[in-house]
N, C-alpha and C positions, 0 to 999 in steps of 0.2 A: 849292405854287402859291398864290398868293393870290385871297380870292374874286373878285376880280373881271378875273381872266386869261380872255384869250378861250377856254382849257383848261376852264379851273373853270365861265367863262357855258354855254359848250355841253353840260358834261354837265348842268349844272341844267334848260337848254331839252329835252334829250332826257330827262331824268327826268320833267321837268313831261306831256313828251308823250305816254309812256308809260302815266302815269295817267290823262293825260284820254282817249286814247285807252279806256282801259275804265270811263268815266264817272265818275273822280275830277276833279273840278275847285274850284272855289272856293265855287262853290252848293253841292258836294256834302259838304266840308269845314264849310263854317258851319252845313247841317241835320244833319248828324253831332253836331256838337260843341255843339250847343242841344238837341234831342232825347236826346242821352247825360244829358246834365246835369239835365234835366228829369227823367230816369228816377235818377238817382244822388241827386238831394236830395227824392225821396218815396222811396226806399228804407230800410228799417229798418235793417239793417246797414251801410251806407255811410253814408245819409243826414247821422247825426248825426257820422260823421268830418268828413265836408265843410262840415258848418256850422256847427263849432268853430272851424272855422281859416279858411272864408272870410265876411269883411264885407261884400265886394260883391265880387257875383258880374256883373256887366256886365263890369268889369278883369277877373275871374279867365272869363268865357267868350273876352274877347278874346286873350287871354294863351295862352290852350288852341288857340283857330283858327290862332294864329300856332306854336304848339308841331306841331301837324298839319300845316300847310302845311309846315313843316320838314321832315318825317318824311316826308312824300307827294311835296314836289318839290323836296326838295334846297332849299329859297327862304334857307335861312340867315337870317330872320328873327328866330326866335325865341332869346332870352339868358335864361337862368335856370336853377336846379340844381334838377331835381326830385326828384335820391338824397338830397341833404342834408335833406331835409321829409319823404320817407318817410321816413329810417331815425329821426327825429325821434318818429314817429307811435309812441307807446307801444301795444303788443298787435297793434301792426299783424301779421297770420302773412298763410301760402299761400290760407286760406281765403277772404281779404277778396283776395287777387288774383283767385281763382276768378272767383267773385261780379263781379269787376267786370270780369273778361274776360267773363262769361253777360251781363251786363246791355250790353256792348259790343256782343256776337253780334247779341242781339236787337234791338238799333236799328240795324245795318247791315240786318238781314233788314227790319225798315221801311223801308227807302233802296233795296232790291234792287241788283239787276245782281249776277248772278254774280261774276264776274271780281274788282269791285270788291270786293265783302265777302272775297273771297277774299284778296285781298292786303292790305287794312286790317285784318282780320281777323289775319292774320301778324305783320303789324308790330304790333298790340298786345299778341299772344304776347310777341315778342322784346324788348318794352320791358316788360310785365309783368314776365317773367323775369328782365328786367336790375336792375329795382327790387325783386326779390323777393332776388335774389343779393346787393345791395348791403346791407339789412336782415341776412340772415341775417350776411352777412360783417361789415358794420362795427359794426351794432346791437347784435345778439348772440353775433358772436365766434365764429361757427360757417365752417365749409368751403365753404360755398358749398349750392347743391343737389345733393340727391343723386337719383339718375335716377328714383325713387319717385315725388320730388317733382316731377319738369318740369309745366308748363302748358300744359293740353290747350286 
């Protein structure tokens, strides 16, 4: 279907609903993703990944709200390949996704509401995991993860 079939608007309106319904909304998306970020460039292990490769970080928080808003309500927004820059990131392993799924946890646990961290929280899993997969797979040529390795 194409985005913009009354098919494809309705499930975006009921996605959207879903989340705001457990306190995901636009406010809650832009203090997410300013407060992350805030926590990810004074971080010693992150920190200096992210400030190698970003010059300005105004385009790259906007860029991330609109990445989020994607993820959270279906908005179809956001255009950009974020596997192709990780698997890019020389030494990048499992332990810098860890680290940056902990540093995620704890600024949702800043934002509260159950529900929400609980489901934003997921979907960083599952995009962690998807970028950790692609690394292993295209970067260094490996099988993928193995069940050791999943992301808690």
């Amino acid at each position: 279907m194409q985005a913009g079939s009354p098919h494809a608007l309705a499930a975006r309106q009921a996605k959207r609903a879903e989340a705001e319904a457990m306190g995901i909304d636009e406010e809650f998306v832009s203090d997410l993703v300013e407060r992350f970020y805030e926590r990810i460039r004074s971080d010693a292990l992150l920190g200096p990944i992210f400030s190698d490769r970003i010059s300005d970080w105004p385009i790259h928080l906007a860029q991330m709200k609109r990445f989020w808003r994607s993820v959270l309500f279906s908005s179809g927004e956001f255009f950009g390949s974020p596997m192709t820059k990780h698997i890019a990131i020389e030494g990048l392993d499992r332990s810098h996704f860890v680290h940056w799924l902990d540093l995620f946890r704890q600024t949702l646990d800043e934002l509260g509401g159950e529900d929400a961290r609980e489901h934003v929280q997921a979907k960083a899993r599952m995009i962690a995991t998807s970028l950790l997969n692609g690394v292993l797979i295209h970067r260094d040529g490996a099988l993928g993860l193995h069940a050791e390795q999943a992301l808690t």
